[in-house]
Each structure stands twice: as structure tokens, then as C-alpha cells.
N, C-alpha and C positions, 0 to 999 in steps of 0.2 A: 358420684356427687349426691350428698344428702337433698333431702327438699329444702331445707334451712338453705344449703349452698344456693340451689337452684333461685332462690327466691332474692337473695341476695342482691341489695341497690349500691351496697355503700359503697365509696368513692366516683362514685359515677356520677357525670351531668348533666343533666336535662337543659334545655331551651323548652320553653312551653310560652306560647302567644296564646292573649286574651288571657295571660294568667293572673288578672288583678283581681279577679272577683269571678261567683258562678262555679262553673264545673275547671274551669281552668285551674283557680285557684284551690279549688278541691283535688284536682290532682298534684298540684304541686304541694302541700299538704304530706298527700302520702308518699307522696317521694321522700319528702323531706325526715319526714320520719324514719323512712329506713336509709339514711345517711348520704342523699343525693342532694350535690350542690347543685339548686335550680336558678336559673334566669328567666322571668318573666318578661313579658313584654306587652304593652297595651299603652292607647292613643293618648290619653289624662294620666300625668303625671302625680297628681292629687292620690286619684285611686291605686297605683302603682305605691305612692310612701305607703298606703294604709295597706296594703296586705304586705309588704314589706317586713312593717311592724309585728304584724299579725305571726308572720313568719318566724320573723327571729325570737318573740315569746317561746315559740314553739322549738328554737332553736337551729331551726334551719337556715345555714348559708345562703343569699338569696342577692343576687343582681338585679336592678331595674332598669328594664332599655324602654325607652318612650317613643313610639313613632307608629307611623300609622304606615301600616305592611301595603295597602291599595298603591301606595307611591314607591313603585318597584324599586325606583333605583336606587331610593333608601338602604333598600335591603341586603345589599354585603355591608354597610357601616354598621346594622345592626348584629350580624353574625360576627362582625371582625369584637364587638365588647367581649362577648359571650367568651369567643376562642383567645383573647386578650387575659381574661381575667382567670379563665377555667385552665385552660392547656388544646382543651376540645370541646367538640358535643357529643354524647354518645348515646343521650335519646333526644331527637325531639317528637314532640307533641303540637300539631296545627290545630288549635282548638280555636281561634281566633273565627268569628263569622257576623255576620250581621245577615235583616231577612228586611220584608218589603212587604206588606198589605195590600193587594189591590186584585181585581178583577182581571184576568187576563186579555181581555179584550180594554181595559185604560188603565193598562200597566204602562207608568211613566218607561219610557226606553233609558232615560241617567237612571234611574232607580235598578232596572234591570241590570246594567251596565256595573253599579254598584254592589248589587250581589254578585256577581260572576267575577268580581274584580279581585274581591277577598277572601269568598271562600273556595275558587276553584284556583284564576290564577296566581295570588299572593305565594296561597299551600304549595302549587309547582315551582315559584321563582326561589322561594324560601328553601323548599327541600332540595332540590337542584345545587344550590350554594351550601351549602350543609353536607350533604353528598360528598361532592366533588373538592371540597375543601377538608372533611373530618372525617366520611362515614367509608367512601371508596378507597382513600390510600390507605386507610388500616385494615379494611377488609374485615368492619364490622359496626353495626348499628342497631338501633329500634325508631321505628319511626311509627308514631300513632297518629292517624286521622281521626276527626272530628266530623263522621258524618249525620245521620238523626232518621227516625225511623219513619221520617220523612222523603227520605231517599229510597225508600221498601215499598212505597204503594203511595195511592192516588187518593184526596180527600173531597170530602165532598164543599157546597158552596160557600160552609161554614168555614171553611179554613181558604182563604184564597192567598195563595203563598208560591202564585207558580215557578217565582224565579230564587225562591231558597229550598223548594223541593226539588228543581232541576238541578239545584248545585250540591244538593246531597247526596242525588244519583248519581252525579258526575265525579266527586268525593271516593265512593264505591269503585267504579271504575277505572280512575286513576290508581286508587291503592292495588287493585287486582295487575294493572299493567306495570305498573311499578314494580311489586311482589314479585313477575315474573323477570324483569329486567335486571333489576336488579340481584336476584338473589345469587349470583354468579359470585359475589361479594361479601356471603354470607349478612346482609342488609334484610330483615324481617321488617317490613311495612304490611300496616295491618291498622282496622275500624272500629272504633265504636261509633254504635247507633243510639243516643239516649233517646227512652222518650220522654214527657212534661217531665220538668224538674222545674221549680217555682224558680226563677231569677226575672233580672231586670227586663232580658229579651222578651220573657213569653208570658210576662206579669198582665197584660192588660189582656190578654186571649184568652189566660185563664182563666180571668175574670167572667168572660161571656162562655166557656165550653166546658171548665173546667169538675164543673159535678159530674158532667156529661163524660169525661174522659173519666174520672173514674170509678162510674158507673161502668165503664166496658172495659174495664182493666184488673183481667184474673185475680190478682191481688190486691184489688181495692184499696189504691194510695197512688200518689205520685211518688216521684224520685225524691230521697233524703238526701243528707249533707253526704253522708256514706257509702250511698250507692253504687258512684262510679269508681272508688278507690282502688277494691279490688283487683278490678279486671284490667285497670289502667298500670298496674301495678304487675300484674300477670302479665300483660302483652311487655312492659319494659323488663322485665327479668328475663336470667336463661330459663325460665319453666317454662315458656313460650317459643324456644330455639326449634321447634318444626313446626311452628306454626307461621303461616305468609300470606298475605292476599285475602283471610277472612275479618270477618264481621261477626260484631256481637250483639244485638238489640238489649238493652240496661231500661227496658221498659214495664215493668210488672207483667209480661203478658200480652199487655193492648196489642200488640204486632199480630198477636197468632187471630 
């Protein structure tokens, strides 16, 4: 198989949540480009028509499912458009997350509650029915986590984020226990880690930390529009088929 082959998206379909804007949408983007019909997914219907659009300039096929993943039971009506309209899924992407500001000692418990709801269990209820519905009876998948190089280490008072850094570690080792569980299946589950990438989520942090991060970031920048394409692109091709259970940090550096 050439590397052309290996690299090869077209005909294949992505599901990707939080894909209306940010790194979501930037990966569905690159998919789309090399000939993947994607379905996005995210809670405002508004911002879903507008990358939509955005989409099909670009020429990419593109489904919009609206719903908000924290409301599990939602969640086989959302897989059943996806498999209605596609045939299947044959990468999804859990990029969907939300985070919480606050000190851990008067960290609201709803708030906490709300992080863990979407980015640890939505990502299990979601890939679970994905799985067991498209990925395990054909005895083939790519499934890409959404974790942050927030899940790598510990910050200091400037960053008080305990219950979206706990869900970023916990991201890590779901994809590693998954990775082994499933690859019986030939099922490649696998991480990225970005770190600052200017969007809507990390727009006011940046504001107060943001020189400061990239002052200690080896390449001196944040994350571009381009960044993440790549790798997100790497992990859904076969040029990724022995790779399972790892992580990438898409941070300039800042990690090391």
C-alpha cells in the first residue's frame, strides 16, 4: 500500500461532536477535504447551519444533528441520523467538552457534575452505541478522543480548572482501556492533547495567561487554524492501523 493509499479518507464517515465551531470544526474541515462525509453535532442549531455552510463552500457532504450529548438518552436518536443518512460511522471523533472555573475548595458540585457529564460520560455513552451498533460488527473503526494537555499535568492557582483537568485525565485513560478492549476488533481508539488554541472556550483565560503561555511555549505561538488537521487525519487513516491507546500533545512544546 502506497502512503497516498495509507492516507486515504474518501468514502468514509466521520461523526464528530462539538463539530460547529473551534477544533471540531477544524477537523471536520480536514476530513472533508480528503473526501469524508461528516456529521456534526453540537447544542445551537444557529451555529451548526453556519459551519454547515462553511462546509459545503468547501464542498464537503455534511449532516447536522442538534442535541445536547449530557442528556444520554438522547443519544442512540443522534447516532440512529448519522447511520440513517451515512450507511455507518466509521470514525468518530468525541471532541465535544465544556470546563468550569473555580477554586476547588468552592467548586459548585452541578458544575462539577457538568463537567464529568459531557466530557467523560457522554464520550462512553456515545462510543458505546457507535461501537456496538457500526464499529464491532464490521470489525473495524477509528475513534479519536478529545483530551488537552490539561490531562498531562497539574497547574498552578492561575489556572483553577480541577474538574475539566480531571476529565482530561480520565479521557487518557478511557482511550488506553478501551484501546486494549477493544482492539480484538481491530477498533484503533486513540488521543489528542491540544494545548491553547484561541476559541470561544479558552477566549477569556487567554486573555489573563495568554502572553504568559507563550512565553513558555518552545515555539512561541498558540495553536492555528491548521494545527490540529494533520494528526487528526493521521489517527483516522490506515497510516495509524498499529497505532492504539496513544496520545499526542498538538501544543508547541508547552508540555515538555
Amino acid at each position: 500500500m502506497s502512503v497516498k493509499e495509507l492516507f486515504d479518507l474518501s468514502g468514509k464517515t466521520a461523526l464528530i461532536t462539538g463539530g460547529s465551531r473551534g477544533l471540531g470544526l477544524q477537523i471536520a474541515e480536514a476530513f472533508g477535504e480528503l473526501g469524508v462525509k461528516v456529521a456534526i453535532t453540537a447544542r445551537k442549531q444557529g451555529e451548526l447551519a453556519e459551519a454547515a455552510a462553511r462546509l459545503s463552500k468547501q464542498g464537503v457532504e455534511t449532516l447536522t444533528i442538534a442535541g445536547d450529548l449530557s442528556k444520554f438518552e438522547t443519544i442512540p436518536a443522534m447516532v440512529d441520523k448519522a447511520v440513517e443518512r451515512y450507511g455507518t460511522i466509521d470514525i468518530l471523533v468525541n471532541n465535544a467538552g465544556t470546563t468550569w472555573g473555580a477554586p476547588a475548595e468552592e467548586h459548585p458540585p452541578e458544575a462539577w457534575h457538568k463537567v464529568m457529564n459531557l466530557n467523560v460520560s457522554a464520550m462512553f455513552f456515545l462510543t458505546q452505541e457507535v461501537g456496538r451498533r457500526c464499529m464491532i460488527p464490521r470489525r473495524k473503526g477509528k475513534i479519536i478522543n478529545m483530551s488537552s494537555v490539561a490531562g498531562l499535568r497539574a497547574h498552578g492557582s492561575g489556572m483553577a480548572t480541577i474538574a475539566y483537568n480531571t476529565s482530561k485525565a480520565a479521557v487518557l485513560q478511557f482511550t488506553r482501556a478501551l484501546a486494549a478492549e477493544w482492539g480484538k476488533y481491530d477498533i484503533n481508539v486513540n488521543a489528542l492533547c491540544p494545548g491553547f488554541f484561541p476559541s470561544k472556550m479558552s477566549r477569556g483565560l487567554l486573555e489573563v495567561i495568554g502572553d504568559d503561555v507563550i512565553a513558555h511555549t518552545p515555539l512561541g505561538r498558540l495553536g492555528g487554524d491548521e494545527d490540529l488537521k494533520g494528526i487528526a487525519v493521521f489517527f483516522a487513516s490506515e497510516a495509524s492501523r498499529h497505532v492504539t491507546g496513544q496520545y499526542i500533545a498538538i501544543d508547541g512544546g508547552a508540555s515538555l
